[in-house]
MARVEXVO-449558 format. One record per residue (C-alpha): residue number from 1; z, x, y. Coordinates in Angstrom, 3 decimals. Layout:
N
R num       pz       px       py
R NUM        Z        X        Y
...
This chain:
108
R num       pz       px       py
R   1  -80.124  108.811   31.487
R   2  -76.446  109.376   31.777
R   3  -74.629  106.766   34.327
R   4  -72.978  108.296   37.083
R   5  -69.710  106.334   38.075
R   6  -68.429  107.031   42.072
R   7  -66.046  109.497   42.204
R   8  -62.776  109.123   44.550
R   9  -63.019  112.247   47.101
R  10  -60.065  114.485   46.865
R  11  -57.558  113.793   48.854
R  12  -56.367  116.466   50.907
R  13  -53.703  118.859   49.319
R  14  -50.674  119.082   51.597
R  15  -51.894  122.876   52.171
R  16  -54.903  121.542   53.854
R  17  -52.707  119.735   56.579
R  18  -54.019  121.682   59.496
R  19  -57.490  121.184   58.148
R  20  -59.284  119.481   61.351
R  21  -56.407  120.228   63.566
R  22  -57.645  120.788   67.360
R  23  -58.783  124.495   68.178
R  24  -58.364  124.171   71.571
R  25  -56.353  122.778   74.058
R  26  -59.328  121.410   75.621
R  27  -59.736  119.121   71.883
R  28  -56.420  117.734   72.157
R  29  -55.738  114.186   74.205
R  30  -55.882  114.197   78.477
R  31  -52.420  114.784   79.695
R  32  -53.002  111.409   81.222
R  33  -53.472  109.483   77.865
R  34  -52.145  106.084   78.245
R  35  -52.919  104.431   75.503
R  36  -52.202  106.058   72.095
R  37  -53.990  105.611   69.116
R  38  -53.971  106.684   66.273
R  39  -56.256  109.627   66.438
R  40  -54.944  111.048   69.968
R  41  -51.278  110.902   67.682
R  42  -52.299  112.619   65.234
R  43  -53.982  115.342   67.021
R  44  -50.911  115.830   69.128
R  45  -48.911  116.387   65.770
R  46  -51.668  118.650   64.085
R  47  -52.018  120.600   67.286
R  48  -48.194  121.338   67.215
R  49  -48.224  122.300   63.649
R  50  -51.197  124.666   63.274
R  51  -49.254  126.445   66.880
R  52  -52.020  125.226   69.195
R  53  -49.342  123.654   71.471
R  54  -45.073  124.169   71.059
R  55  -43.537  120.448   70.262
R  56  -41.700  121.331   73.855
R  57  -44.996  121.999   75.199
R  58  -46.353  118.977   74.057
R  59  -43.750  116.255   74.705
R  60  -43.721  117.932   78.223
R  61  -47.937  117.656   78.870
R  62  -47.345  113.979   77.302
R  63  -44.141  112.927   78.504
R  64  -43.051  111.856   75.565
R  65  -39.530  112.071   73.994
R  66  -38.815  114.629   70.843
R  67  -37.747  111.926   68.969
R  68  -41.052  109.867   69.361
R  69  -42.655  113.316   68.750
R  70  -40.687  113.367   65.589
R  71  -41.227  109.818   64.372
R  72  -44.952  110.291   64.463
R  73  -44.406  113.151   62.715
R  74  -42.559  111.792   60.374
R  75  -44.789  108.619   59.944
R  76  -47.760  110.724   58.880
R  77  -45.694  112.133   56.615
R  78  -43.792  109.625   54.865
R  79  -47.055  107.494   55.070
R  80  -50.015  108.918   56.475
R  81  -52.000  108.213   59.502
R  82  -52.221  104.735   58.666
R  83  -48.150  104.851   59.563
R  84  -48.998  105.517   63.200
R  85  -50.680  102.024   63.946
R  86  -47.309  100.544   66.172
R  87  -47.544   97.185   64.339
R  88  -46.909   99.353   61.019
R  89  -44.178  101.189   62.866
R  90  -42.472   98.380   63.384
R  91  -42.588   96.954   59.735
R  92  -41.341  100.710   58.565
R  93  -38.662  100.331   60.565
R  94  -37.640   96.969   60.349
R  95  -37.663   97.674   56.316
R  96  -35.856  100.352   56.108
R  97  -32.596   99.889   53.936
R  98  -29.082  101.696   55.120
R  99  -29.582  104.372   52.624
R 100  -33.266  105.085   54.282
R 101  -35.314  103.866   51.463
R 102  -37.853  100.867   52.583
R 103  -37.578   97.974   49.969
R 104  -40.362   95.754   49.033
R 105  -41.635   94.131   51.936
R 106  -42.182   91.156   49.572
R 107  -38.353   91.087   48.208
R 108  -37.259   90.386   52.084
């Protein structure tokens, strides 16, 4: 009988970025969304990118500033979802070199 080892899924391919992104206005966070975790973030950002909602749109309905827009779009980027959390946020930042690279958090 041949031994079957667990497999890894496949991660998503960066085509597959909208994949899961809200259909509806109604799926994306209450306009009155105080407290932001990670998931409410990151259907704010996929709504904007699959079109559901313009970035102006959405920092207006959120009142949120483009830049913090921008950083959690950049966060999921540079290091996915899990780069939303604030506490993370904070270490990204705090780590990041002048020439934007972040160093070894264990080198500081």
């Amino acid at each position: 009988m041949p031994s079957h080892s667990p497999q890894r899924p496949n991660r998503p391919s960066s085509s597959a970025r909208h994949e899961g992104a809200p259909r509806s206005i109604e799926d994306l966070p209450s306009p009155d969304t105080k407290r932001w975790v990670i998931r409410r973030k990151a259907q704010v950002v996929a709504g904007v990118r699959s079109g559901l909602i313009s970035l102006e749109d959405a920092c207006r309905r959120y009142k949120l500033s483009i830049e913090e827009f921008l950083s959690w779009q950049q966060m999921i980027d540079n290091h996915g979802m899990r780069g939303l959390r604030v506490t993370r946020l904070q270490d990204y930042r705090s780590h990041r070199s002048e020439d934007g690279s972040t160093p070894n958090p264990q080198n500081d």
